[in-house]
N, C-alpha and C positions, 0 to 999 in steps of 0.2 A: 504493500500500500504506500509506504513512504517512496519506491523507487520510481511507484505511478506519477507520486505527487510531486516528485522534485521532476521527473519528466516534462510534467506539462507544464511544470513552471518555467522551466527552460527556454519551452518551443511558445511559451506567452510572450516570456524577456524576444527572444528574437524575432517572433511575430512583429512587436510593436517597435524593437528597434530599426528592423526593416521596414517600415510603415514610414517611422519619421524619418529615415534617410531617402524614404521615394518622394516624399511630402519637399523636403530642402531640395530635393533635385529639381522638383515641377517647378519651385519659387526661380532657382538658377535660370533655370530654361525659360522661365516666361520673361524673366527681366532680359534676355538674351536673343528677344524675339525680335526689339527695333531695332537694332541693327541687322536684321536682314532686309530693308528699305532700300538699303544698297547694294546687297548682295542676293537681288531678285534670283539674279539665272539661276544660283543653285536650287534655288525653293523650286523654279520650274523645271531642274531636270530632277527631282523629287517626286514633283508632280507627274511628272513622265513613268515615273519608274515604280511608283505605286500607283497611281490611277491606270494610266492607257493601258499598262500592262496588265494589269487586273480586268480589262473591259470585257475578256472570252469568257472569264468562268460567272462575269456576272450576267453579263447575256443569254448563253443557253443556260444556266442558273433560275435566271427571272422568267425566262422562258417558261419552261416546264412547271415552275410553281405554278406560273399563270395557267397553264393547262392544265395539271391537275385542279387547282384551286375553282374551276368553271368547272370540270367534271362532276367532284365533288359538290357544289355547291347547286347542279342541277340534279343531281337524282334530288335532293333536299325537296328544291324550290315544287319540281314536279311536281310532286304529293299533294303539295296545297295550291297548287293552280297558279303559281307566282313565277313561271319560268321567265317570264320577262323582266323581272327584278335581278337576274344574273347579274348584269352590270355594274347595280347599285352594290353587291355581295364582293364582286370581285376588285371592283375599285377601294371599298372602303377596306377591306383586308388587307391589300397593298399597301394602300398611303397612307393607315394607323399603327399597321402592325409588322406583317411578313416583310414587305419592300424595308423601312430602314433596318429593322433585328436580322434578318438573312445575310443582306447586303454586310451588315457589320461581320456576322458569323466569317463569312466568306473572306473580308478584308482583315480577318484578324488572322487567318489562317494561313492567307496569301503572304500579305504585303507585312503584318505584322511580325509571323515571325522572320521572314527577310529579313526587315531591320532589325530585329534583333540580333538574325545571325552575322550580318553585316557588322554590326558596332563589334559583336563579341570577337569576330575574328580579327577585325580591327586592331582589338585589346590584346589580343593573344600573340598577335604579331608584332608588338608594340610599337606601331602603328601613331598609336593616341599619347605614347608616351617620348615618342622623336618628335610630334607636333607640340607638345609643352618646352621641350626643349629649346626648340627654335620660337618660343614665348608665342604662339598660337594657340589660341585657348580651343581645345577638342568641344567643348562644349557648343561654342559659338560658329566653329567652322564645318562641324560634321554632325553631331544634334537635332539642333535649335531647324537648321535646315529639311532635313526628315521628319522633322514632327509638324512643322509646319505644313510641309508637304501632304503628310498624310492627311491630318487636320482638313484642308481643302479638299481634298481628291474625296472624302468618303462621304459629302453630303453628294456628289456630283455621280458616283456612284448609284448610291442610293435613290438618287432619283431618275437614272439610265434601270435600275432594275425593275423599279415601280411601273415604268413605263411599257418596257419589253414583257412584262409580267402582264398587263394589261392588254396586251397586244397579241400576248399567248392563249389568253380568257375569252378575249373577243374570236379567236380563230377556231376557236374548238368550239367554244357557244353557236357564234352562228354559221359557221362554215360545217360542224360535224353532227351539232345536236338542233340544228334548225330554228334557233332564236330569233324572231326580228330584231334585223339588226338595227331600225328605228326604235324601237322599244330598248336596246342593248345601252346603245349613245343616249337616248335624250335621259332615260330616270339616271344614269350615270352624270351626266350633267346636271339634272336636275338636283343631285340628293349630296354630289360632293361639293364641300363648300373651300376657298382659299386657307381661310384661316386654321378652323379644324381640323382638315385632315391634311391638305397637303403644306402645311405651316409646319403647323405644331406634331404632324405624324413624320413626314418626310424631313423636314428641313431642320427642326430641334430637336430631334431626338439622333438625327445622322450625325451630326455637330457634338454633340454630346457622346454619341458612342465613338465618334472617330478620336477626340482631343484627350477620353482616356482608353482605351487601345494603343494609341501613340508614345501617351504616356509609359504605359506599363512595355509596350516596345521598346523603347528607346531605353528607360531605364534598365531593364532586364541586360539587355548587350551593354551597357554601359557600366554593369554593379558585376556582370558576368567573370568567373574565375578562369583566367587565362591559359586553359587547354582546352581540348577536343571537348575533355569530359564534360568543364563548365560551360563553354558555347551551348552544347546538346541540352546541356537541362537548363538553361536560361531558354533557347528555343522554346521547349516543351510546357515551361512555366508560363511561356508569354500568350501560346495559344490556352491553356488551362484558365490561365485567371484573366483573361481578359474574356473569354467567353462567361464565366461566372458572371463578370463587371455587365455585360451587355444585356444579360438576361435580369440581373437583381434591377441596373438600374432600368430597364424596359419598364417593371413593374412600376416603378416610383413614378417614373415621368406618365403612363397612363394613368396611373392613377389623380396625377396634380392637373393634367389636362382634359381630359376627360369624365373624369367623377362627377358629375354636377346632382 
């Protein structure tokens, strides 16, 4: 019992001490953020290398949701004679829910742990620690830029899957299960509103899930123990708990936007 308890006391101390070392990092990185004002290009070959390169698996990604998500949602609607309500089903699951929490899943997978393997080999190579030498701050030249980047790229994401998602829903509904596809477009326009869903579903909550994903990337390669072995499990930490981070906080931000 006692070797239980000094156990967990342990893994409490280092929990929280790794908590306030990620917490002092995000402070670093954010005060490190104006000066990239002048050092645009890197933010946009960032943005290159986590967004455009991520656009295949969000595509047929978004795709297929959307297709199953109109399959699904029409044996439903059948039943009770609403099969022309598909649209309205399919758009508001996208732009509240699936389109940015997917979108994120996908980019934490892709693009996050890259960055993270990125820094960590970086680190490993000491890479970050020839850049301090020659008084380049790692933080400011190789960072601040990737988080940035990512930051951007996962609302624009996000809302290239929502769309392609919708595009998959509309193809199956009225091209496979015979939807009017006036019926499809107008209660879909009718029933989504800017603010609602494609604001506050698509746009704040992609924002939110991209800046901590980034976060816990960037940190991860950056706090990462400089061998194979630590690269590997900073990787596998950065896709673990940054999927955790997107799903706890999906709940919070539906619930502050949506509850009414």
């Amino acid at each position: 019992m006692t070797d239980l308890l000094a156990h967990l006391g342990r893994w409490s101390l280092g929990f929280f001490e790794r908590l306030g070392r990620g917490h002092m990092f995000l402070v670093s990185l954010i005060a490190a953020l104006p000066q990239l004002a002048v050092q645009w290009r890197l933010v946009v070959v960032q943005i290159w290398s986590t967004g455009v390169q991520s656009l295949s698996i969000i595509v047929v990604s978004g795709t297929f949701v959307g297709m199953v998500l109109a399959l699904q949602g029409y044996n439903t609607l059948v039943d009770f004679g609403a099969a022309e309500s598909l649209g309205i089903v399919v758009a508001k699951s996208l732009t509240r829910e699936l389109g940015p929490v997917i979108a994120a899943l996908l980019f934490a997978g892709r693009a996050g742990s890259a960055l993270t393997a990125e820094i960590g080999f970086m680190k490993a190579t000491e890479q970050l620690a020839g850049m301090e030498m020659m008084a380049v701050d790692p933080l400011r030249r190789v960072v601040a830029p990737r988080y940035l980047g990512g930051v951007i790229a996962m609302p624009l994401l996000a809302t290239i899957f929502t769309a392609v998602g919708i595009l998959g829903g509309f193809f199956t509904g009225v091209g496979m299960l015979g939807v009017d596809d006036g019926a499809f477009w107008s209660q879909m326009q009718a029933s989504v509103t800017l603010k609602e869903d494609v604001f506050n579903g698509v746009i704040v909550k992609s924002l939110v899930f991209g800046a901590v994903v980034c976060w816990i990337s960037v940190f991860e390669g950056y706090d990462a123990v400089p061998t194979s072995e630590g690269v590997s499990a900073a990787t596998t930490r950065t896709v673990v708990h940054s999927s955790l981070a997107i799903l706890g906080l999906d709940f919070v931000l539906t619930a502050l936007m949506f509850n009414k």
